[in-house]
N, C-alpha and C positions, 0 to 999 in steps of 0.2 A: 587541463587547468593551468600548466605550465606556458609561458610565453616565452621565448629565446629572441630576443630580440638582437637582429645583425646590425652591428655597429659600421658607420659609416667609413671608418677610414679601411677596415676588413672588405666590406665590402667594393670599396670603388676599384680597391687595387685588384679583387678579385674577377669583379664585371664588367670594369670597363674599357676600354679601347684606348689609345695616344689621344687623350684630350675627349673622348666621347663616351657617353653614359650607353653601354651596348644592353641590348634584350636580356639578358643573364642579370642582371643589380636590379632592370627594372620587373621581370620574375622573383628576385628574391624581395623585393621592398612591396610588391606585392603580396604573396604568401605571408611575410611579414605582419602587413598591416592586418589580411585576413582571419590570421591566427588572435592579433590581440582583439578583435571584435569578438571571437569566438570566445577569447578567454573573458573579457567583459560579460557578457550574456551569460557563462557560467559564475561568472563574478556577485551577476545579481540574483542568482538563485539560490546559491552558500552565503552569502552575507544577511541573506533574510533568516534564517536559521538564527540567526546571534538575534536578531529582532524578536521572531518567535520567543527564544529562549528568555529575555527579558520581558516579554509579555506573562511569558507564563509563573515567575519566579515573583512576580509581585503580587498576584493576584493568590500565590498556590495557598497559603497558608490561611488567609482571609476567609475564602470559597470555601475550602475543606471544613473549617471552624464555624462555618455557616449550616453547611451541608450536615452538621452531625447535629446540630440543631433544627433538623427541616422540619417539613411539613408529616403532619401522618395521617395515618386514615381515621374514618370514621370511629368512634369505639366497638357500637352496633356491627357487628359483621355483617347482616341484614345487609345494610345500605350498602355495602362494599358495590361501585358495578361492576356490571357483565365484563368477562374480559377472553378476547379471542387469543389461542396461542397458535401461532402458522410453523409447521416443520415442513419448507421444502425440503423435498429428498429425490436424489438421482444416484441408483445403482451405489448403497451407501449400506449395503448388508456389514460391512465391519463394525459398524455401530449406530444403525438405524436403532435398534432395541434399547440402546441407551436411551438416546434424546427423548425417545419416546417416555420411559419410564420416569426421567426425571421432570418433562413436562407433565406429565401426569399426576406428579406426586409435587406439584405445586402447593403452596399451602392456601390455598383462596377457596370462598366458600363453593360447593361443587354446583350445585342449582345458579351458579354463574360465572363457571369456567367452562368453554369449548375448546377442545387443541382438534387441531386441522391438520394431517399428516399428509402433504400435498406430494402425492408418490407418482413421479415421472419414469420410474425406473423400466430397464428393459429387461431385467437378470432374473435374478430367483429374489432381491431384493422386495416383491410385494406379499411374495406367502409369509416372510419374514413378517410382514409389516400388519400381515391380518392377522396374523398370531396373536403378538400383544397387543392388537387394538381390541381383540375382543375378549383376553385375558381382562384389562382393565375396564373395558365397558362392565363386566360381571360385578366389579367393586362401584360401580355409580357413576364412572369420570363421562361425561359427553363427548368419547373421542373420536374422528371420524379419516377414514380412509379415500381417499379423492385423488382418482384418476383421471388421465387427460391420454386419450386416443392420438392426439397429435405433442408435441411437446414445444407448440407456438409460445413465441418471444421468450422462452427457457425459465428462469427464476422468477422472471418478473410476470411470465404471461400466469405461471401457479399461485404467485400470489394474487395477482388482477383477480381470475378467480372464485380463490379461497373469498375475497372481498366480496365479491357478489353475492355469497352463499350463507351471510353474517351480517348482522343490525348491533353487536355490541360494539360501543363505542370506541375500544381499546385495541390494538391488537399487536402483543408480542413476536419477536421471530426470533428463532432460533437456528443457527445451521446445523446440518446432522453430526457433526463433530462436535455440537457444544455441550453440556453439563449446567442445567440452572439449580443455584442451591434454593432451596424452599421458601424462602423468604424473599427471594429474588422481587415479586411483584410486590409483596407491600412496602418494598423500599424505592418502588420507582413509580407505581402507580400515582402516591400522592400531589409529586411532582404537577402531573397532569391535573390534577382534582385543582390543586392550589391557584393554578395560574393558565387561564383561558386562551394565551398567545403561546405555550409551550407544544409545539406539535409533534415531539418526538423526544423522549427522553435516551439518550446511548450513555453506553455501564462499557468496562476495560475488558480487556479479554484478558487472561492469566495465561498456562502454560501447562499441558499436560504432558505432556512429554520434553518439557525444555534440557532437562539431562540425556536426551538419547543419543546424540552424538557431537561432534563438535559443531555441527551444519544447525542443527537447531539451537544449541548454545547462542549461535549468532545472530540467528534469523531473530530470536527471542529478543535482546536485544533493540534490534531495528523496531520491531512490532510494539515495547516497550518507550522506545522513542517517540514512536506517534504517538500513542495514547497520551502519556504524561505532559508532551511540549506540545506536539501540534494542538491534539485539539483542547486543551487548556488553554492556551493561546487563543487560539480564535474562539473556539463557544463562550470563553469569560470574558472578552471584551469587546464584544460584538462586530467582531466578522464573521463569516459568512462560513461555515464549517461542514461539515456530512455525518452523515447516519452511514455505521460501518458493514450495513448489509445484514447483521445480524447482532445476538445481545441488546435489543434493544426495542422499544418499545413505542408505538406508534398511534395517535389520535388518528381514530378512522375521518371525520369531516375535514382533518388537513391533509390526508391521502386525497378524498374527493376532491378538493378545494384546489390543490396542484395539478391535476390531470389523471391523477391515479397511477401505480405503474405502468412501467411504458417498457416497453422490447429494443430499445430501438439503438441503446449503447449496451455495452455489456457488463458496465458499471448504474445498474439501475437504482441501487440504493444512494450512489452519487448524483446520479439525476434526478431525482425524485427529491432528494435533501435540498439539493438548490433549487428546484423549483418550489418548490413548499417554503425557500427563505425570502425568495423572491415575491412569495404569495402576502409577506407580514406574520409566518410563525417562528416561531424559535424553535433550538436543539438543545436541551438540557442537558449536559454530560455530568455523570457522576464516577469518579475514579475507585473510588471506592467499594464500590458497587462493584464483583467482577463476577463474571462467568470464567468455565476453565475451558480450554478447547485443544486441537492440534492442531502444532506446527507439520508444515509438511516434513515429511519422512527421508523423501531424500531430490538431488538435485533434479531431475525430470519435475518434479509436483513441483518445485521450488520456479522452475522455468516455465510452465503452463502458467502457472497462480499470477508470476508478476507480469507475463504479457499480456493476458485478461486486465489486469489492474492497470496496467500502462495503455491498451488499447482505448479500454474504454473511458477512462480518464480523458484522452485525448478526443472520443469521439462527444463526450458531451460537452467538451472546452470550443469544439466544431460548432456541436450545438445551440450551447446555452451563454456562448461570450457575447454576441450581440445582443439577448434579452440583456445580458449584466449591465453592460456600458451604457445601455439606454435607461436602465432604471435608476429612479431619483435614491440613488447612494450618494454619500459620502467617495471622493476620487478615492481615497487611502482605502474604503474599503474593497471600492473595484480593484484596486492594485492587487490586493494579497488576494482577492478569490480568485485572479488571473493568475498569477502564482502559485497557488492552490491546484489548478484545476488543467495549469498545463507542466507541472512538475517533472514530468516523465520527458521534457526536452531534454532536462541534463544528459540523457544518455546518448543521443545523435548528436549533441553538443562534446560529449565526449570524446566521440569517435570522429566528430570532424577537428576534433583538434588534435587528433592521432593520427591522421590520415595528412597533415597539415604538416605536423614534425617529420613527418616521413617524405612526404612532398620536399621541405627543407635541405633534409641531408646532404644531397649531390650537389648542393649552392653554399655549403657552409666552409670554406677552404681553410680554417685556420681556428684554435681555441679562442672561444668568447667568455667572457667571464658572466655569470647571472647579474643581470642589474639588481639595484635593490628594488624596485617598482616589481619585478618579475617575483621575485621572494618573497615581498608581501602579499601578491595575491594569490602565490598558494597556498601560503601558509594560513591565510585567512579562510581560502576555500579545502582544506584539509581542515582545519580543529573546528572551523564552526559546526558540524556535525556531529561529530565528535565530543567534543563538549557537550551538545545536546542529548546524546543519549546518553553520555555519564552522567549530567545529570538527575535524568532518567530513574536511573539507576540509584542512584540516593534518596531522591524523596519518594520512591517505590516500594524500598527494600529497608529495612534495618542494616541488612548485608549488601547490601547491593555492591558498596567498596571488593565485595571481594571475587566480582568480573567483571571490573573495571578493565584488568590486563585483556581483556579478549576484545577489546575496542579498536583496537588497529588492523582484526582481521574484517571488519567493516568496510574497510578500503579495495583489498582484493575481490572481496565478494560484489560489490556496486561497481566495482572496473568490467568486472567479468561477465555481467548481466548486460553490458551496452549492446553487445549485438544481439541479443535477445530483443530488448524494447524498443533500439532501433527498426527491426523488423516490423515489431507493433504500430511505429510509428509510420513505417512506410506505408502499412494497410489503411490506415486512417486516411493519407494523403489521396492513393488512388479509392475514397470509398469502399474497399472492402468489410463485407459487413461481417462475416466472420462468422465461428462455432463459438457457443457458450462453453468448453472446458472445467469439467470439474475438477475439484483436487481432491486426486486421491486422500483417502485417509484410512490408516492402519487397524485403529482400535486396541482390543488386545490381541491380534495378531500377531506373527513375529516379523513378518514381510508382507508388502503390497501384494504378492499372489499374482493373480490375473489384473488387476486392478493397477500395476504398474505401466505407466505410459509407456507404451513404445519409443522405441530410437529413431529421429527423425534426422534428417541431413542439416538442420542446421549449425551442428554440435560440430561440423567440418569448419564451418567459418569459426568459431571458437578456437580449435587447434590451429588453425593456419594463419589467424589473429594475433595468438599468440604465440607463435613461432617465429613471424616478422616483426612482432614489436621488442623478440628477444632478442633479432639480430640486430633491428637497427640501435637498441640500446647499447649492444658490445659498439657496435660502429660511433657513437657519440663517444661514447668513454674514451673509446681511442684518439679521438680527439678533441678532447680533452674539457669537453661539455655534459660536466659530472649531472646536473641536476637534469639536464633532457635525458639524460640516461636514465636516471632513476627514476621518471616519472615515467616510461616507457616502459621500464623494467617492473613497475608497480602493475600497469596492465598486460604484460606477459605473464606475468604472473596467476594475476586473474582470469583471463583468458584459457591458460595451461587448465588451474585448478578448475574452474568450470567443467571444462571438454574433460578431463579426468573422471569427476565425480559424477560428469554424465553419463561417460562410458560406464565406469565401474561399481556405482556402488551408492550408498546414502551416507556415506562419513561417518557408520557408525566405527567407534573404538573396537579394536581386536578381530 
């Protein structure tokens, strides 16, 4: 984010020849100018944040004060409709039994509630899963067990599906980590009754484990972030937003209407969201509304989850940016689904501007002072995020103020994930289509168990990431280029903690 920009009179006396501009100034004025494009392009993806954030700050109060006055259902339970519940599950024996039981114990009338327990699993997770389904079928619920021999286009090929095998017009989803409280459908279903162009209603996810170590203190946070700014922000002033894969509740004719799920990124509830926006329906989000779920457990599940989210992010941005651009939008709204939907460049953007500082060093002969153009745009690409999940945090919490102070470990953790979603980012370029990856989840475990990913060699580029960006930050300090230091030393840091908490451990305390 940092740009150093070489001052010309350092420079000339450094690169040039008796009277002539030698290869050496015109390398450095090079790299130079490289770096500040790079910092620009990160420029434009942190200063939308302060946009987001005043989108969403004027709308918040308004909406909320709406929403608590909404729509409700019929009085008649009778009339209530059919409504589908879909729990895909993969190798999720930690807490398959939960989701189950609390989609079961929904509160809708039962002669018009079906849950779909769509079980890809390969473990001992399906005896698990005929157990309570036929525990509950004994009490009246219509729940049903659905196997697939092949495990084609992964999440989204189970739900395609689950769809084929279901006429009710409704259909919730749940991930195996989530907890719906009882009243969850008649506070969203209405939604849909009230208004004919609403083809998907998304509710916030909460936090079940957000005190388990410091690694989910944080993560919560971020997660906390998006719900409250991003997509307040765009679903309340009509841009272009996503259904979060789960929590959330779907009109089956705007499933049909879009193509239906599709396989084919690994973000399908992001594909499916913008095509369904591109169709003429809307996303209703209700904040209020929460389900409880898990944060992953520790840093492996943390690095599986965001490259999945980064990959496929990127693969439907491949996708679906040429439909955007060609449809009759508004330009301001193509802008922000473009920024929406390629997000995950900041972190190759990161890294080429690390890679860039480093490039520099052996052309830097003498202390440069930071310009002030240089200091405003970090400082603008440091707190606009920042700010947004504090605020996050206040109009979430009563308490929110009181981990506000864990806001700047935000910093090292998003430094430390670049080579992570850089990777992601290179699979997309060469087409690679990739594994669907699950994230582990704990339940009441005490540990992942078997269910902990394996140590993979990318956790080397992390350590020796950040061991070079530790060196070359001592080498600027020494001469006397305090701020490239520190922004070097911000992702050594990152990089260390990473490779650390890969090798070792889930950051639980003690």
């Amino acid at each position: 984010m940092l740009f150093a920009a070489a001052q010309a009179g350092t420079g000339t006396a450094a690169f040039s020849g008796r009277g002539r501009i030698g290869v050496g100034m015109l390398g450095a004025w090079a790299l130079v100018i490289l770096h500040l494009l790079v910092t620009l392009a990160l420029f434009a993806y942190t200063v939308n944040w302060y946009v987001l954030l005043a989108l969403m700050l004027r709308r918040w109060r308004k909406v909320i004060r709406q929403q608590r006055q909404g729509p409700g259902l019929p009085a008649a339970r009778q009339a209530w409709p059919a409504v589908l519940v879909q729990l895909p599950v993969y190798n999720e024996k930690q807490v398959v039994r939960r989701v189950i039981q609390a989609a079961c114990a929904l509160d809708w009338p039962r002669e018009r509630l079906t849950v779909q327990v769509l079980d890809d699993s390969t473990d001992d997770t399906p005896w698990l899963v005929a157990a309570e389904v036929a525990r509950w079928r004994t009490q009246g619920v219509d729940v049903q067990h659905l196997r697939r021999h092949v495990r084609h286009g992964y999440k989204a090929g189970a739900l395609q599906e689950g769809q084929k095998r279901s006429q009710a017009p409704f259909t919730a989803i749940f991930d195996a980590d989530f907890v719906p409280p009882r009243d969850w459908l008649q506070k969203t279903i209405p939604y849909l009754l009230a208004d004919p162009r609403v083809g998907a209603v998304q509710t916030r996810w909460t936090h079940l484990n957000r005190d388990a170590s410091l690694l989910t203190r944080v993560l919560a946070l971020a997660i906390d972030g998006h719900f409250a700014v991003e997509q307040a922000a765009r679903l309340w002033n009509g841009l272009l937003g996503n259904f979060n894969g789960t929590a959330g509740v779907w009109r089956a004719a705007a499933i049909q209407d879009a193509g239906g799920w599709q396989g084919d990124t690994l973000t399908e509830d992001l594909d499916l969201s913008y095509r369904a926006q591109l169709r003429g329906w809307r996303i209703a989000y209700l904040p209020e509304v929460t389900v409880a779920a898990e944060l992953p457990a520790d840093m492996r599940s943390v690095k599986a989850q965001q490259f999945r989210w980064a990959k496929g992010s990127l693969q439907t941005a491949r996708k679906l940016l040429p439909r955007l651009w060609q449809a009759p939008l508004p330009g301001w709204v193509k802008l922000q689904a473009t920024l929406h939907l390629t997000v995950y460049l900041i972190h190759p953007l990161m890294l080429a501007s690390v890679g860039l500082a480093l490039l520099q060093l052996p052309l830097v002969p003498a202390p440069q002072p930071l310009t002030a153009v240089d200091l405003a745009l970090f400082a603008v690409g440091v707190l606009g995020p920042l700010l947004s999940y504090g605020a996050a945090q206040l109009v979430l919490y009563r308490d929110g103020w009181r981990r506000l102070w864990l806001l700047p470990l935000l910093l090292p953790l998003g430094a430390g994930l670049a080579m992570n979603t850089t990777r992601a980012f290179w699979q997309v370029l060469r087409r690679r289509p990739g594994e669907f990856v699950r994230t582990p989840k704990r339940g009441a475990a005490r540990s992942l168990g078997e269910y902990r990913l394996p140590l993979s060699w990318p956790v080397l580029l992390d350590g020796l990431g950040g061991a070079g960006c530790a060196v070359a930050a001592w080498l600027y300090a020494t001469r006397g280029h305090l701020a490239m230091a520190g922004l070097l030393g911000l992702y050594a840091l990152g990089f260390i903690a990473v490779a650390l908490l890969t090798l070792c451990g889930d950051g639980r305390r003690g």
